[in-house]
GUGUPA-770388 format. One line per 10 residues: number of its first residue (from 1); their letters; for each residue y, z, x of N, C-alpha, C, O. Coordinates in nm, 3 decimals. Atoms other than C-alpha are relative to their C-alpha. Layout:
NUM) a) Y Z X Y Z X Y Z X Y Z X ~ ...
END
This chain:
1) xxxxxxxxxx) 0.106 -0.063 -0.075 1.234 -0.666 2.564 -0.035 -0.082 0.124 -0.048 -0.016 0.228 ~ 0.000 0.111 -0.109 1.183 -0.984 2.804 0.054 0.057 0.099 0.001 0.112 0.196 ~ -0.059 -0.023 -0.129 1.476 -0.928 2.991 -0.016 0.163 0.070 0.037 0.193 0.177 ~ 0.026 -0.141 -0.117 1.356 -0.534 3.103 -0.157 0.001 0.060 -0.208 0.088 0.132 ~ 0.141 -0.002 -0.061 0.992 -0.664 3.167 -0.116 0.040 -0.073 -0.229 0.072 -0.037 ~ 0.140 -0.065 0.080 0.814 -0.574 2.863 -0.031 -0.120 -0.073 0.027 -0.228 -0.070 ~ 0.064 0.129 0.079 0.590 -0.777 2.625 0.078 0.029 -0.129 0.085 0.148 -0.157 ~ -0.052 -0.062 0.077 0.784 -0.779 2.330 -0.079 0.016 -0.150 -0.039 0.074 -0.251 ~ 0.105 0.015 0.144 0.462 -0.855 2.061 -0.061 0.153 0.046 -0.128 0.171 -0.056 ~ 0.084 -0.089 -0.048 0.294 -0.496 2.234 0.066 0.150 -0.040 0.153 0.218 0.014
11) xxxxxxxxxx) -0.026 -0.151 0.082 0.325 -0.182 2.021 -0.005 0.114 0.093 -0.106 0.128 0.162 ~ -0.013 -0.108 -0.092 0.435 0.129 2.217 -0.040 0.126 -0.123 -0.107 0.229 -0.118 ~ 0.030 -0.130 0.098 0.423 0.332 1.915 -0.031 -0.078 -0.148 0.015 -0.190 -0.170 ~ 0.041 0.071 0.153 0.290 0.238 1.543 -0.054 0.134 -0.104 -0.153 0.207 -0.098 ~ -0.035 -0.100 0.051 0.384 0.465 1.296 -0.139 0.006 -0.144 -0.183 0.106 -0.200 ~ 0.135 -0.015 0.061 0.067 0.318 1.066 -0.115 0.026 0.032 -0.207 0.044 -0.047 ~ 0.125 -0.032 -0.033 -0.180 0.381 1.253 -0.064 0.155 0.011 -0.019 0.242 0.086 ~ 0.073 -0.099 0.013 -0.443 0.654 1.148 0.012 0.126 0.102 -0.073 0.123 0.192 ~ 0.002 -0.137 -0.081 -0.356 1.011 1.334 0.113 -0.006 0.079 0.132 0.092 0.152 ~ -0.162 0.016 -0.046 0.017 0.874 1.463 0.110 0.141 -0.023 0.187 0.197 0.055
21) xxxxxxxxxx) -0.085 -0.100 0.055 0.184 1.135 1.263 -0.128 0.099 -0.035 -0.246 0.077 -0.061 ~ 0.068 -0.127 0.048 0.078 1.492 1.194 0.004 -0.018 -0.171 0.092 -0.063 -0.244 ~ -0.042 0.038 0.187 -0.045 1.507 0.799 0.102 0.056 -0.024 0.197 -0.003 -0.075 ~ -0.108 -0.133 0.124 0.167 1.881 0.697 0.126 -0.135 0.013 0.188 -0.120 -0.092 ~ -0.098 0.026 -0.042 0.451 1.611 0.819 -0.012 -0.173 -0.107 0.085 -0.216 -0.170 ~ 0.026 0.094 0.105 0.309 1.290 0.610 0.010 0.057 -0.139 0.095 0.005 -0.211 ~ 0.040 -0.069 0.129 0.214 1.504 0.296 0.149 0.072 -0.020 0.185 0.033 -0.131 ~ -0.084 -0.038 0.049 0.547 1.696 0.280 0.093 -0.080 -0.117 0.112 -0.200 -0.138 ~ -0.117 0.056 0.069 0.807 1.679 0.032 0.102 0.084 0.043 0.107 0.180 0.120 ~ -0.105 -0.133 0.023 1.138 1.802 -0.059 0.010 0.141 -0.015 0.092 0.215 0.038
31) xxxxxxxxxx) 0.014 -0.095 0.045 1.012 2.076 -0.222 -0.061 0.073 0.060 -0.083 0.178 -0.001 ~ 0.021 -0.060 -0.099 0.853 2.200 0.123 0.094 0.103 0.069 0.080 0.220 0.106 ~ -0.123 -0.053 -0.045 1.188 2.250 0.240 0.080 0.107 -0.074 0.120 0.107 -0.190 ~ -0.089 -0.102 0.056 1.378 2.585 0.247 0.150 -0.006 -0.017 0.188 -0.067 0.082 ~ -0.156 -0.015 -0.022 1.761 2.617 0.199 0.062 -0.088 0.133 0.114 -0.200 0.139 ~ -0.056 -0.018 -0.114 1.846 2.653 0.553 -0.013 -0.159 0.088 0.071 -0.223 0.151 ~ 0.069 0.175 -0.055 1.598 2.291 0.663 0.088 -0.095 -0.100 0.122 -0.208 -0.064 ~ -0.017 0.127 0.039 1.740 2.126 0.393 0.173 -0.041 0.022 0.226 -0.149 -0.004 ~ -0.124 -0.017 -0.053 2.080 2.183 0.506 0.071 -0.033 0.143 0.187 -0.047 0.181 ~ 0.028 0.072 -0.164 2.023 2.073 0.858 -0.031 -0.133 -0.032 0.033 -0.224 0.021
41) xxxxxxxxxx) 0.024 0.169 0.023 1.878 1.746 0.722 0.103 -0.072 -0.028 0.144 -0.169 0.036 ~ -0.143 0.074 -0.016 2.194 1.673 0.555 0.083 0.005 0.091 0.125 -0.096 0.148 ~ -0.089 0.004 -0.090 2.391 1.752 0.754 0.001 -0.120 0.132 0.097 -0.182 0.178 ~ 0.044 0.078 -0.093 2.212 1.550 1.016 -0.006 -0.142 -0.020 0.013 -0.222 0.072 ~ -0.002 0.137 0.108 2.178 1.231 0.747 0.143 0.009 -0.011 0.172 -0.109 0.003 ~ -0.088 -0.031 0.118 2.520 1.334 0.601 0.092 -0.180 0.040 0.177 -0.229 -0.035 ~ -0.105 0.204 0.005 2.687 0.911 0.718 -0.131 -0.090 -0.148 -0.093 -0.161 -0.241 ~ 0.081 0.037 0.098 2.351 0.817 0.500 0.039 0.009 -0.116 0.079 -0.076 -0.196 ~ -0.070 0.010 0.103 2.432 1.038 0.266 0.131 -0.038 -0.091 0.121 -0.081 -0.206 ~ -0.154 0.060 0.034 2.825 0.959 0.201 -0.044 -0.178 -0.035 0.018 -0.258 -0.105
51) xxxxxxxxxx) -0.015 0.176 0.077 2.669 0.584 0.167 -0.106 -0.022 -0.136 -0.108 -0.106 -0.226 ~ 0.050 0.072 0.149 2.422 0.617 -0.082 0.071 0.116 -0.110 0.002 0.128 -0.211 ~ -0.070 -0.040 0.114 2.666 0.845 -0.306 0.107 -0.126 -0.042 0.130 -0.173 -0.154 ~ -0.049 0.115 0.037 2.885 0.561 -0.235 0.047 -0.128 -0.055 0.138 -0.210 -0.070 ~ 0.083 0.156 0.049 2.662 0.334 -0.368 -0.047 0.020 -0.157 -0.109 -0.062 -0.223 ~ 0.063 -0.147 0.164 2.579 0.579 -0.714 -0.132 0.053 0.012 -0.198 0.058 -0.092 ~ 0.133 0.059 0.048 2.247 0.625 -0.611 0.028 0.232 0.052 0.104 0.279 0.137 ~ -0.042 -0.147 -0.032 2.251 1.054 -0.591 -0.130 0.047 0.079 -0.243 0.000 0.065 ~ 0.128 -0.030 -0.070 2.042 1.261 -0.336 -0.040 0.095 -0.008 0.021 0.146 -0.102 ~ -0.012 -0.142 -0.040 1.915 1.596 -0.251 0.128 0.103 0.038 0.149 0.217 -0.003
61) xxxxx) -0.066 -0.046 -0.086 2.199 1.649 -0.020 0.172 0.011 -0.100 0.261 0.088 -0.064 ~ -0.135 0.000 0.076 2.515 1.590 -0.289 0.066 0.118 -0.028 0.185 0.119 -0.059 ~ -0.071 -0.160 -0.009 2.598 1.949 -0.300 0.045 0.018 0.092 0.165 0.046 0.092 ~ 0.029 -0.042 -0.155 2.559 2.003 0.041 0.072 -0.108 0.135 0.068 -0.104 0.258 ~ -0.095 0.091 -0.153 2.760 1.754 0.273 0.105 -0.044 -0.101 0.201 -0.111 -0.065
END
């Protein structure tokens, strides 16, 4: 961060802090998600996913990518 002129201790964004994130988007789960979203997620994760099947650990997405 130095070398482009920024402070590098100075929070641009802070993902804990109170009203950062929309709740419906905190509070969701899986079970929010329709078909079609959850199919886009993998797909969009799907290097994630391929590593934690990899790894044995199984996800949502193991059907699906």
């Amino acid at each position: 961060m130095r070398e482009v002129g920024a402070d590098p201790k100075k929070k641009k964004k802070d993902g804990k802090k109170a009203g950062y994130r929309l709740s419906v988007l905190v509070n969701m789960t899986v079970a929010d998600y329709d078909a079609d979203v959850l199919i886009d997620l993998c797909v969009l994760y799907a290097m994630d996913v391929l590593f934690l099947r990899d790894l044995g650990h199984p996800t949502h997405c193991d059907g699906l990518v």
